[in-house]
C-alpha positions in Angstrom: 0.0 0.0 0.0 1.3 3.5 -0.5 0.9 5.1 2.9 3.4 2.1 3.8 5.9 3.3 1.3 5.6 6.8 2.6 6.3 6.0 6.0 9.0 4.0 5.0 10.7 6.6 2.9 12.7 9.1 5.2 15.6 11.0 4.8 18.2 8.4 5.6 21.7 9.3 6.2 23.4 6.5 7.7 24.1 3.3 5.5 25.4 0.2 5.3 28.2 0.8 2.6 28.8 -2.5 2.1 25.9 -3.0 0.8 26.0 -2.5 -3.4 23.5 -1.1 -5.4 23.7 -2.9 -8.7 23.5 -0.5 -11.9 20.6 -2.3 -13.0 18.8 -1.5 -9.9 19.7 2.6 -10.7 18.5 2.2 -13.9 14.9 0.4 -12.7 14.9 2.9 -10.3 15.2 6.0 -13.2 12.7 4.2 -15.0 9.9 4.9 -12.5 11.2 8.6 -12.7 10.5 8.5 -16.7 7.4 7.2 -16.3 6.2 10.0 -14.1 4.4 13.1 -15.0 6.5 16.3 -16.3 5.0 19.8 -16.9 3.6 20.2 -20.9 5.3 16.8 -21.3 8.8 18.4 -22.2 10.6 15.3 -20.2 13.6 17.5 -19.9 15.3 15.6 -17.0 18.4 13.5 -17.3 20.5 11.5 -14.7 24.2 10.8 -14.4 23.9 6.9 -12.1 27.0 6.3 -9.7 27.6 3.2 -7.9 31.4 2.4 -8.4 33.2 3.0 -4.8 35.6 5.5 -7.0 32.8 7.6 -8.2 31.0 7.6 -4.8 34.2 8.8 -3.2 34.2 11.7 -6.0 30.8 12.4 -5.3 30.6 12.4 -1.4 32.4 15.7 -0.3 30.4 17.9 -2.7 27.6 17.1 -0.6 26.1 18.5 2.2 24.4 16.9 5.1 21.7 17.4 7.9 22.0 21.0 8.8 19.8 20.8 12.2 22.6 18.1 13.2 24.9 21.1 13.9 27.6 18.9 15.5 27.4 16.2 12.4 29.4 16.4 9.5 27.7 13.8 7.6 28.0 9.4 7.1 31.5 8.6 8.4 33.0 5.6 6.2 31.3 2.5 6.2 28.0 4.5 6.5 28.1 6.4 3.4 26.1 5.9 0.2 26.6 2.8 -1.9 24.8 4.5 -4.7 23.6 7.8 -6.0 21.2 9.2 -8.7 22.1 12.8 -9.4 19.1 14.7 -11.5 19.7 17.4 -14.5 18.0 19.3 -16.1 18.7 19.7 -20.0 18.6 23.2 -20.6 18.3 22.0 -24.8 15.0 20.8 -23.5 14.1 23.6 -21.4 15.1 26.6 -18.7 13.1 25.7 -16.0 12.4 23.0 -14.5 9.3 23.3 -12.3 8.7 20.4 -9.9 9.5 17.9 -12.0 12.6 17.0 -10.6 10.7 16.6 -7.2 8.5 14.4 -8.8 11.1 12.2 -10.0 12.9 12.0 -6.9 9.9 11.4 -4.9 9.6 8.3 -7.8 12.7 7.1 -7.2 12.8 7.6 -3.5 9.8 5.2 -3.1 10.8 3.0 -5.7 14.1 2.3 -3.4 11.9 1.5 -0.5 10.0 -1.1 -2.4 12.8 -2.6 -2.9 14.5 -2.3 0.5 17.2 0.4 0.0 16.6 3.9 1.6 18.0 7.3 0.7 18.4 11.0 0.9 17.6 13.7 -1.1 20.2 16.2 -1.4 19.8 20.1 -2.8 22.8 21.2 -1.0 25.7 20.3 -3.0 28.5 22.2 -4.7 27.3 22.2 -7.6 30.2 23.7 -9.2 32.8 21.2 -7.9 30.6 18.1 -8.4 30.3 19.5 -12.2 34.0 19.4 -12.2 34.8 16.2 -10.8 32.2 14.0 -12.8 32.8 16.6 -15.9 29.1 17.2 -16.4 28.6 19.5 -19.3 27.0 22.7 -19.0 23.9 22.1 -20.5 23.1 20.4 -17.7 21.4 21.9 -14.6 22.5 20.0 -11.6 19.2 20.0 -9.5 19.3 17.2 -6.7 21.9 14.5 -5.7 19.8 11.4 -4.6 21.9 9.2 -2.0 20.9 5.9 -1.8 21.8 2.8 0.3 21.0 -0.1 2.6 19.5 1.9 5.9 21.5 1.6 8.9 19.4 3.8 11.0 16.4 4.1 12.2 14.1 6.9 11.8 10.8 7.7 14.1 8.0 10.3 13.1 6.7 12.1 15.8 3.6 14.6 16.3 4.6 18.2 16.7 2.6 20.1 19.4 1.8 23.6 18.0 4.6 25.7 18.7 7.3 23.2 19.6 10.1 22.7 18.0 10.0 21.4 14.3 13.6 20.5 13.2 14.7 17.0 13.6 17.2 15.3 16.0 19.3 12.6 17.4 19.0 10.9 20.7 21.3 9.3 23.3 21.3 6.1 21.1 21.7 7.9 17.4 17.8 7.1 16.4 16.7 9.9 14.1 13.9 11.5 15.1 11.3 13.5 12.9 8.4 15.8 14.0 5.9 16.0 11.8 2.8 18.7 12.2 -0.7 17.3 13.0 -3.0 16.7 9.8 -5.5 19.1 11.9 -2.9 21.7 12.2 -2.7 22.0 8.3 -5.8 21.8 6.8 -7.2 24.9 6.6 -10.6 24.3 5.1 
């Protein structure tokens, strides 16, 4: 069912790296994403897949992870990404890019629960120095980084009283904790 798909698909940051992601899998995973709407149909997203430990380790420091965690850094090794979907736009296809791309990556995102893996979607990159690093032509918009691996923490929702504190944090035993507003505190009509 798809409500159990949701509440499976968190922001996961922790991994276990020794878990592989086969290309295949990327590429099943992209399909879902292709298959999705897009605004006036223009499809004009494109994806570069990475799953060699060699282009992970390229791609890892670009990235930027959990700001709320202010004492965090990010996945220390052995917890970091086995794979990773980065979206583009094709700006021969278009200049904006509307929500597509967040339609895609919620896709994918669920798509990687279904079969097990979890992942992170991540808008805070350098963009400029992962363009360098992978060589990604200009053409192409670098929009999100998708991180994707087998889960190696757990993540718990929890209802946010009006006017407590929204951003999520870590307890005494590293579970990730998530509040989440109250249906009845955002519907409005």
């Amino acid at each position: 069912m798809i409500k159990d798909l949701i509440l499976k698909n968190r922001s996961y940051r922790r991994f276990n790296e020794d878990v592989t992601i086969e290309m295949e899998t990327l590429r099943e995973l992209v399909d879902l994403a292709r298959c999705s709407a897009s605004a006036s149909n223009r499809q004009p997203l494109k994806y570069y897949l990475a799953c060699a430990p060699e282009t992970n380790a390229r791609i890892f420091p670009t990235l930027r992870w959990a700001a709320a965690l202010t004492d965090w850094s990010g996945p220390s090794e052995g917890e970091r990404p086995s794979a990773y979907i980065i979206i583009l736009g094709d700006t021969a296809i278009s200049k904006t890019f509307g929500v597509d791309h967040g339609i895609a990556a919620q896709s994918i995102m669920l798509g990687a629960v279904d079969k097990g893996l979890g992942g992170c979607m991540l808008a805070s990159v350098d963009r400029e120095e992962l363009r360098r690093l992978l060589d990604i032509p200009e053409q192409y918009e670098i929009l999100l980084v998708l991180a994707l691996g087998s889960p190696k923490e757990k993540v718990v929702l929890e209802e946010l009283e009006p006017g407590a504190d929204f951003r999520y944090w870590r307890d005494a035993d590293s579970v990730h904790h998530v509040p989440k507003r109250r249906l009845d505190d955002i519907i409005i009509g």
